[in-house]
C-alpha positions as CSV (number, residue, x, y, z in Angstrom):
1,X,-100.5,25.4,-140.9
2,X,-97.5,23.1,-140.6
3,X,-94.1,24.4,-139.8
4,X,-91.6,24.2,-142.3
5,X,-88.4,25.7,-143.5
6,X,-87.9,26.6,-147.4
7,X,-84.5,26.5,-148.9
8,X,-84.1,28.4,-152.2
9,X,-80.9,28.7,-154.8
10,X,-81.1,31.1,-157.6
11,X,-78.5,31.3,-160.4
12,X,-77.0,34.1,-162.5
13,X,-79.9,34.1,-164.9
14,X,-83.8,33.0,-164.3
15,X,-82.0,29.1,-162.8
16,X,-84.1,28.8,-159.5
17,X,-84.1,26.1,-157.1
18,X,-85.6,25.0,-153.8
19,X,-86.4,22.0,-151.0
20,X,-88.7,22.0,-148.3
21,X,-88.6,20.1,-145.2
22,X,-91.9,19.9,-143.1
23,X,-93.4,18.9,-140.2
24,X,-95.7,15.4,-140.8
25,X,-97.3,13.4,-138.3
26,X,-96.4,9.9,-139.7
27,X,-93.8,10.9,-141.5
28,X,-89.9,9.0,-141.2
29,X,-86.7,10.4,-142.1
30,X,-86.8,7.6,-145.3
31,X,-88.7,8.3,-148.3
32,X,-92.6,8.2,-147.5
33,X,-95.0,8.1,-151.0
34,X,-97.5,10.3,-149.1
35,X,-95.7,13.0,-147.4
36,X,-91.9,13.4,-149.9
37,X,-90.6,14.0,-153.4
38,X,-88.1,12.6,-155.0
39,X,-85.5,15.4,-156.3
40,X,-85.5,15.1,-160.1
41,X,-83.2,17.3,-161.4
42,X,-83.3,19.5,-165.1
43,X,-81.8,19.0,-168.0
44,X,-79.5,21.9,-168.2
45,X,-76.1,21.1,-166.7
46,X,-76.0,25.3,-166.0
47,X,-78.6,24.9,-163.5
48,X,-78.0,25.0,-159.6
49,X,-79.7,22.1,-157.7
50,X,-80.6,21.9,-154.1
51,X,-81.8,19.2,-152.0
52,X,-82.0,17.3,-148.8
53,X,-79.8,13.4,-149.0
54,X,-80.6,10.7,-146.5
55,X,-77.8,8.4,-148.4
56,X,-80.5,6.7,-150.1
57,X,-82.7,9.4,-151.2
58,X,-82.5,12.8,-152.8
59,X,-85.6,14.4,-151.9
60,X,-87.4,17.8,-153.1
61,X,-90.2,18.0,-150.2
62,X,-89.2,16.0,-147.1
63,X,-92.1,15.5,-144.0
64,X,-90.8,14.5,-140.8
65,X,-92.5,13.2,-137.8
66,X,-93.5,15.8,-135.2
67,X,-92.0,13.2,-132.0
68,X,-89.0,13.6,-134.1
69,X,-86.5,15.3,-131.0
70,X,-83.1,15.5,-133.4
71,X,-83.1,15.9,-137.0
72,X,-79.7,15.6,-139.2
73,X,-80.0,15.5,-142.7
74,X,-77.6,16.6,-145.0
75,X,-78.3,19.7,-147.7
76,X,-76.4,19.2,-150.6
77,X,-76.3,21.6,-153.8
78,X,-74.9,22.0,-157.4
79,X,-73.1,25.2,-158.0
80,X,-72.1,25.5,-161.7
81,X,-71.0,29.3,-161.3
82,X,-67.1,30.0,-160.0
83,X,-67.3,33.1,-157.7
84,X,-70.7,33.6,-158.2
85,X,-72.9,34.0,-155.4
86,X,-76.7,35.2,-155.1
């Protein structure tokens, strides 16, 4: 089983959102077809989006390398809700 750490956003009503960043032997910290998804987002503008940004990429499912000793990626999100927090 590979590590990996599961990030989840849930809106006011059934909107759910999540990213995953794993553990990959082989993997980099740029977009790799075999181990990462691209985020694609929905088509409602109500719905919160989470995801991991390397400047370049917005990915759903990021794999990183296990020689990897530091890791800094920023999360970003889309919050559509004023003082609404789950």
């Amino acid at each position: 089983m590979q590590p990996l750490l599961r990030f989840y956003l849930d809106g006011p009503t059934s909107f759910h959102d999540e990213t995953v960043l794993y553990m990959q032997s082989g993997a980099t910290n740029n977009f790799d077809i075999e181990y990462d998804a691209i985020k694609m987002a929905g088509q409602d503008p109500s719905s919160p989006l989470i995801r991991f940004d390397n400047g370049t990429n917005e990915f759903q499912i990021n794999g990183i390398d296990y020689s990897t000793s530091s890791f800094s990626m920023p999360l970003n999100h889309y919050w559509p809700y004023r003082n609404l927090y789950h």
